[in-house]
C-alpha positions as a printed NumPy array, in Angstrom:
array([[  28.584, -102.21 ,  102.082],
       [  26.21 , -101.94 ,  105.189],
       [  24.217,  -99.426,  106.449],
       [  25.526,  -97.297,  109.212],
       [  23.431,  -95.29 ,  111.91 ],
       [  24.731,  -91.913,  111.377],
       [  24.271,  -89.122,  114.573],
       [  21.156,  -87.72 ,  113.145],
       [  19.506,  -91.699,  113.559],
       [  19.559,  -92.059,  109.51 ],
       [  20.759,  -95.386,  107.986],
       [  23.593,  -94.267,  105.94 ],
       [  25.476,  -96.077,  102.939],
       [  28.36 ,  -95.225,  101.295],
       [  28.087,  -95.743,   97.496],
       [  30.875,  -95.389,   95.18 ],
       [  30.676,  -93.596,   91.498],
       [  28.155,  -95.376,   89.338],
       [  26.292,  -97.26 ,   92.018],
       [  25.59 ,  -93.919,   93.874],
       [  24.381,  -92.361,   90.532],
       [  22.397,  -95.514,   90.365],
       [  20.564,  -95.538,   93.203],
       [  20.019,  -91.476,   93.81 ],
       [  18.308,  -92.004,   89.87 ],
       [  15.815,  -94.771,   91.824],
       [  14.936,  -92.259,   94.244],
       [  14.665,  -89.6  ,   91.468],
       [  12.526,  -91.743,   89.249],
       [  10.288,  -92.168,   92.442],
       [  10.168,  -88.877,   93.429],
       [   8.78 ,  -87.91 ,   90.122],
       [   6.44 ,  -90.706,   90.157],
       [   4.342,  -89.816,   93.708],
       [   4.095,  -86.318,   92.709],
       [   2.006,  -87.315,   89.747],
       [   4.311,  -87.204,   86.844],
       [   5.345,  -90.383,   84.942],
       [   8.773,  -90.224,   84.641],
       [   8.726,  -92.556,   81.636],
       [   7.687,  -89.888,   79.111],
       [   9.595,  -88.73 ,   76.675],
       [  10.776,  -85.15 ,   78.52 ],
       [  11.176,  -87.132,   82.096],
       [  13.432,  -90.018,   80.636],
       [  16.539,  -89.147,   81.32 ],
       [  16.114,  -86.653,   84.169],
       [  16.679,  -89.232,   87.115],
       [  19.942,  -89.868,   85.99 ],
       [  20.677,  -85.93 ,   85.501],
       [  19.486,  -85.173,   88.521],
       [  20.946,  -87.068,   90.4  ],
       [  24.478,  -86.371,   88.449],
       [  23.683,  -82.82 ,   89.692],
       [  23.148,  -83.142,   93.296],
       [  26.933,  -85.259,   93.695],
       [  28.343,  -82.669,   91.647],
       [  26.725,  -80.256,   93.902],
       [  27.529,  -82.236,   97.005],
       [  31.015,  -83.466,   96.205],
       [  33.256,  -81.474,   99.07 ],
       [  31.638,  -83.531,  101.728],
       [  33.803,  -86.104,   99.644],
       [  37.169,  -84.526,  100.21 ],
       [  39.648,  -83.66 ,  102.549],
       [  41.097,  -80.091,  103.062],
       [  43.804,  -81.115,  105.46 ],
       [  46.587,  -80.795,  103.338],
       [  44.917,  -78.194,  100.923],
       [  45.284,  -75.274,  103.969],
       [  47.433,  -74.387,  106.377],
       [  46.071,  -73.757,  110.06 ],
       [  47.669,  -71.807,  112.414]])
């Protein structure tokens, strides 16, 4: 899918499932890696991947839609 200019002047992308996970566990990986820890130790393996599991879990209403879940008067 391409990038879209979102209002705050960020190139957005919408990412389904596994391919968000995918790419949020890149950034992850890098993250770790240019603060000085190598993220291919042992302890540091698999935390991309959790990490960035956490943050759609954490981030998953601006996913849905509450129209029909509430009634507005």
């Amino acid at each position: 899918m391409s990038p879209t200019k979102s209002t705050n002047g960020y190139e957005s992308k919408k990412l389904k499932g596994d391919e968000s996970t995918k790419e949020m566990a890149k950034s992850y990986h890098s993250l770790l890696h240019h603060i000085g820890e190598d993220p291919n130790r042992e302890g540091l393996l698999k935390t991309p991947e959790r990490a960035a599991k956490a943050f759609s879990f954490f981030t998953k209403g601006y996913q849905e839609d509450l129209k029909g879940d509430f009634e507005f008067t």
